[in-house]
N, C-alpha and C positions, 0 to 999 in steps of 0.2 A: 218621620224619623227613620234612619238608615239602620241598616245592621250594625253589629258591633260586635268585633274581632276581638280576642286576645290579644294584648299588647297593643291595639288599637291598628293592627296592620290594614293598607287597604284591599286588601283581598283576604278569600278564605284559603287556609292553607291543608295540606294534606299532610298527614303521618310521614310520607315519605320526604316531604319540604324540609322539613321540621329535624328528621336523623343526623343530619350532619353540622347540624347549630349542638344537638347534644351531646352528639358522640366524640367533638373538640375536648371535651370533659374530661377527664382521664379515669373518674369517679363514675363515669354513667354509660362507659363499653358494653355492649353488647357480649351476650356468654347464650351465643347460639341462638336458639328463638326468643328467648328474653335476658331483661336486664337484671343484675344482682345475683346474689349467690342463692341458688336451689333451697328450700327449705326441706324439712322431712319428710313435708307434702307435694316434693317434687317441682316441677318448673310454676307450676299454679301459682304457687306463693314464694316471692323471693322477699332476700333482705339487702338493703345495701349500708354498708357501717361510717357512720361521719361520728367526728365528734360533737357536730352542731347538727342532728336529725332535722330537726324544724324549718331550718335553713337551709339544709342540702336535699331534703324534700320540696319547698317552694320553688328550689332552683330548676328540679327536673323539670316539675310540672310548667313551668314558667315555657324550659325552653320547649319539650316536647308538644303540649299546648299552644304554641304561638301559631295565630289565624286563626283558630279555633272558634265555632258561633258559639255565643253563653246560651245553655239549654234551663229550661224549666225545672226545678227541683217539684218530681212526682206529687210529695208530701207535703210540699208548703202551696206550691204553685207559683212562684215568686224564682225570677230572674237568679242562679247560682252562679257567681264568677269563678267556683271550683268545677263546674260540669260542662266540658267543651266537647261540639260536635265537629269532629274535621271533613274536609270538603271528601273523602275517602268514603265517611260511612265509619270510622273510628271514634270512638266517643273514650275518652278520658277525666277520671273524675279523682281530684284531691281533697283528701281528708286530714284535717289537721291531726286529730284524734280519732283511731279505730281502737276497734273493740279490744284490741292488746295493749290502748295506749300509745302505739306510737303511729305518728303521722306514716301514712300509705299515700299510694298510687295506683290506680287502678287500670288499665288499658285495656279496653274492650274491642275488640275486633272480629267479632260475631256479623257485624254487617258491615266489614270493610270489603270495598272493592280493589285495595290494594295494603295488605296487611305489613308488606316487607319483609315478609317471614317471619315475622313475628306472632307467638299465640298468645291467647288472653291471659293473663296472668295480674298479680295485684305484688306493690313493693311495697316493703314497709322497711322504713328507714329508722338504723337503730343504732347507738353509740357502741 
């Protein structure tokens, strides 16, 4: 049995493949090293405003995610189709529900080899 991409693409993709399927979005611009509006916690944690969160969070993750390998969830041990590793060494991981309640995104890039200027930060999408 083969690998298996996000989106079922046949290759692995990289963070930086991936920017410009997102950033067509008019909703998902870049605001310097990360995406969404700054929280009080600074670039760490943004927020981006839809009136569909659930929806316009699936969308990120969907595009920024795409080629992405499905990783192990630590805690179950069991295949997550929310926790993708990019060919970069970026790991991305969607949460329908965090612990505010609203659906997040997370973008880790601790071990990317090409982060795009981008730092770690997590988005929670919120009406």
């Amino acid at each position: 049995m083969g690998l298996t991409y996000k989106g079922k693409t046949p290759n692995h993709h990289s963070l930086r493949d991936n920017l410009p399927i997102l950033e067509s979005n008019p909703s998902f611009q870049r605001n310097g090293n990360h995406y969404g509006q700054a929280s009080k916690n600074g670039a760490s944690v943004t927020t981006i405003k839809s009136d569909n969160p659930l929806k316009t969070a699936q969308e990120f993750f969907d595009k920024i995610a795409l080629g992405g390998l499905f990783m192990n969830n630590s805690s179950t041990g069991q295949l997550d189709q929310n926790l993708v590793y990019m060919n970069d060494g970026t790991i991305i991981y969607y949460r329908v529900t965090s612990k505010s309640g609203s659906p997040a995104v997370t973008i880790n890039i601790k071990n990317s080899s090409d982060n795009c200027g981008l730092r770690s930060h997590k988005i929670h999408f919120i009406k």
